[in-house]
C-alpha positions as CSV (number, residue, x, y, z in Angstrom):
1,X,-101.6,-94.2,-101.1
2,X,-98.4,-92.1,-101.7
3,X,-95.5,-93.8,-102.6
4,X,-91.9,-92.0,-102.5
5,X,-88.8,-92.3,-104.7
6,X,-85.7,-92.5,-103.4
7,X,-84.5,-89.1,-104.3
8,X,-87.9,-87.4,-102.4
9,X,-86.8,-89.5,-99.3
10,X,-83.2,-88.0,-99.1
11,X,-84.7,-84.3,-100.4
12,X,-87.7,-85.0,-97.2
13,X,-84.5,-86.1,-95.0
14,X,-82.7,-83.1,-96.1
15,X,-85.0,-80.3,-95.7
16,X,-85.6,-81.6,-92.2
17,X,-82.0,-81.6,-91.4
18,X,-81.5,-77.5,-92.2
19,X,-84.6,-77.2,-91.1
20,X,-83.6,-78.2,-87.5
21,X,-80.2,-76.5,-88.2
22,X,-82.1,-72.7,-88.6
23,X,-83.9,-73.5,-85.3
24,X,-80.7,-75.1,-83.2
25,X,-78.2,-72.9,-84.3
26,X,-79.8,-69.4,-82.9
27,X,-80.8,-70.6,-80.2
28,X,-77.3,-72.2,-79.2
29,X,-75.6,-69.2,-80.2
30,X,-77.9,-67.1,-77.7
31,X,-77.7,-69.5,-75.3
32,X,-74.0,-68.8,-74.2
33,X,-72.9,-67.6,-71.6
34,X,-73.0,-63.5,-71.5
35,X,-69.7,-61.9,-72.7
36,X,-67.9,-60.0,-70.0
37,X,-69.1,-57.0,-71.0
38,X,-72.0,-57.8,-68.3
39,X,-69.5,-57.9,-65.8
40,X,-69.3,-54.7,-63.2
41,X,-65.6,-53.4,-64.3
42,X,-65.2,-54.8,-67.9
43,X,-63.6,-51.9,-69.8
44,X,-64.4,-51.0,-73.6
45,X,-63.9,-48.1,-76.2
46,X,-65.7,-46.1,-78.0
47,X,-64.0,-44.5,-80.8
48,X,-66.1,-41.6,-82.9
49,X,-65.5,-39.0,-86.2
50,X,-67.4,-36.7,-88.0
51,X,-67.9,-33.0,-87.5
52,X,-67.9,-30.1,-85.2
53,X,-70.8,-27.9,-86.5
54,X,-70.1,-24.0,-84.8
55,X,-72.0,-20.9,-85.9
56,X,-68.8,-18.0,-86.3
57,X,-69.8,-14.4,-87.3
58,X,-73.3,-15.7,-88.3
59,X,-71.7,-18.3,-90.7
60,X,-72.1,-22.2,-90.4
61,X,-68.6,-23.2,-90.1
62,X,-67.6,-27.2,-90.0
63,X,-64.6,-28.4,-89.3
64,X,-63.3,-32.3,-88.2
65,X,-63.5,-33.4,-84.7
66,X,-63.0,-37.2,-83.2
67,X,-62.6,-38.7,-79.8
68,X,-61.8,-42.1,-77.9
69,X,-63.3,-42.5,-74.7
70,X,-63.1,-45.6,-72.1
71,X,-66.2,-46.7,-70.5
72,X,-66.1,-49.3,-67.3
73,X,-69.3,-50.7,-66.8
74,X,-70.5,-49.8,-63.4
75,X,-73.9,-51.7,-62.5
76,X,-77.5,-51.5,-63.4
77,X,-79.5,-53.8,-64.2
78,X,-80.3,-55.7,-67.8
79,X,-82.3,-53.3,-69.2
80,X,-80.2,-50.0,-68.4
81,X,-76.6,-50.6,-68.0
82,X,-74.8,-48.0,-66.3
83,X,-71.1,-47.2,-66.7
84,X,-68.4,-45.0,-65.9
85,X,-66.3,-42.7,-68.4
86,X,-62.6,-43.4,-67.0
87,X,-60.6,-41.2,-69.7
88,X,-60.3,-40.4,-73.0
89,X,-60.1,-37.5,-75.5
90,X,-62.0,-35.3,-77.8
91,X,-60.2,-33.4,-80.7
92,X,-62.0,-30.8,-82.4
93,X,-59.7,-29.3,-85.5
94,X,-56.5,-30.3,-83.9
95,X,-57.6,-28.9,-80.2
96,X,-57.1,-31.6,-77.6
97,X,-59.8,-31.4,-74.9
98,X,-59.5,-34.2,-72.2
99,X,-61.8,-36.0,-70.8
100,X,-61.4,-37.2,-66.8
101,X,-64.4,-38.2,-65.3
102,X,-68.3,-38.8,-66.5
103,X,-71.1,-41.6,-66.6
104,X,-74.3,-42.8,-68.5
105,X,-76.7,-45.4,-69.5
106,X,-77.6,-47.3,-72.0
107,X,-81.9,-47.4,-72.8
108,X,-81.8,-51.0,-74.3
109,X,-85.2,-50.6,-75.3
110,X,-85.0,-47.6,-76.9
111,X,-81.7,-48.2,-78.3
112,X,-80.2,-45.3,-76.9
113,X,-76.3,-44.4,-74.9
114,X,-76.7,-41.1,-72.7
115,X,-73.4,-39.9,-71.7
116,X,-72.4,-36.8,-69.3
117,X,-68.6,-35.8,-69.2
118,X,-66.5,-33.7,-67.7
119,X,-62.6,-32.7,-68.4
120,X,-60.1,-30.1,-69.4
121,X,-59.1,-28.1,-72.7
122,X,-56.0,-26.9,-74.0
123,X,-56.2,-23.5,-72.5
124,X,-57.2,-25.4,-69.0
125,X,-60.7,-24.7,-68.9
126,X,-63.5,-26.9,-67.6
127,X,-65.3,-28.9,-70.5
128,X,-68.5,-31.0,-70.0
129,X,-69.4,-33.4,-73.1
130,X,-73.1,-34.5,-73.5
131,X,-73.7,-37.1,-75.5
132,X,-77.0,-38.7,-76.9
133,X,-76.6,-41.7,-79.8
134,X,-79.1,-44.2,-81.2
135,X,-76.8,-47.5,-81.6
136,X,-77.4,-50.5,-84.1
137,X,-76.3,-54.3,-84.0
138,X,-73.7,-54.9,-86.7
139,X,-73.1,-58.6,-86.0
140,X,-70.9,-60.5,-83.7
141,X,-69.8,-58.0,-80.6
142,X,-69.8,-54.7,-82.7
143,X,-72.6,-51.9,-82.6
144,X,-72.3,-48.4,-84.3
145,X,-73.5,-46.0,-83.3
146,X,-74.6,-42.2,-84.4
147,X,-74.2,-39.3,-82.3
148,X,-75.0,-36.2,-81.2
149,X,-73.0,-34.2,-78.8
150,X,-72.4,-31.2,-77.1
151,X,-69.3,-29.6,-76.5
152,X,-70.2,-26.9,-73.4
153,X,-66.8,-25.0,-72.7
154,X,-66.3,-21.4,-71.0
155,X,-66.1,-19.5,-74.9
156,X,-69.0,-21.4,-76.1
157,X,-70.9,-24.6,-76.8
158,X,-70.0,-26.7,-80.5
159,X,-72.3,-29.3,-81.9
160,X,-70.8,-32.6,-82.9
161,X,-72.2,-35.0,-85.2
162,X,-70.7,-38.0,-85.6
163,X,-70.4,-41.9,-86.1
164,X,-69.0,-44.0,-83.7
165,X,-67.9,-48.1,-83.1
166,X,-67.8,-50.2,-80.1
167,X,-67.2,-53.7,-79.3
168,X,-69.1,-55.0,-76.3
């Protein structure tokens, strides 16, 4: 026959206690309600830098390049969420190029954002934006995520490589 001490009883009792804490606490925390970033018109931002890799005269030339763009989620299901691009801005070495209108998907399995927009430069020519990232879980609502993009415009296409956050 076993017999316990007092202090084995309260470590036994105690063990069980965080025990049931590491099993409860996950699964209340995934059990709340979904964020409204489910919802069919919740707006976030993305906000990217990094670099805007160009070959000039046969020479690798990089130079900085960032942009903010607004996404509205526009439907899908729960596996690929769809959404809109409703504005923003891409600045490559202090050129503004805005963006108007564009859309994507996100491949939750695959952990992938595709993105397809269009706008304007600073010389008023068309520019489409195509975007292709593989995004990570930081905790809480944020994801980063690393990209790859290209900039198509009428005197040539620029390859930008950059890190980006969002808060969904």
């Amino acid at each position: 026959m076993v017999t316990f001490t007092n202090k084995t009883k309260i470590l036994i009792v105690a063990l069980t206690v965080v025990a049931l804490l590491v099993v409860a606490v996950p699964a209340a925390v995934y059990g709340l309600p979904a964020s409204d970033s489910n919802i069919v018109g919740a707006s976030r931002t993305l906000v990217a830098k990094g670099v805007d890799w160009q070959v000039v005269n046969g020479q690798n030339v990089t130079v900085p390049a960032n942009f903010t763009l607004t996404l509205t989620r526009s439907g899908g299901n729960s596996t690929v969420p769809k959404f809109n691009v409703t504005g923003g801005a891409v600045i490559v070495n202090g050129a503004v190029y805005s963006v108007t209108s564009g859309n994507g998907g996100v491949l939750r399995s695959r952990h992938l954002i595709l993105l397809q927009a269009q706008g304007t430069g600073p010389d008023g020519q068309a520019v489409t934006l195509r975007l292709t990232g593989r995004y990570f879980w930081m905790g809480g609502h944020l994801f980063v995520v690393r990209i790859g993009a290209r900039l198509i415009t009428e005197s040539g296409n620029s390859t930008l490589v950059m890190r980006a956050a969002i808060r969904v």
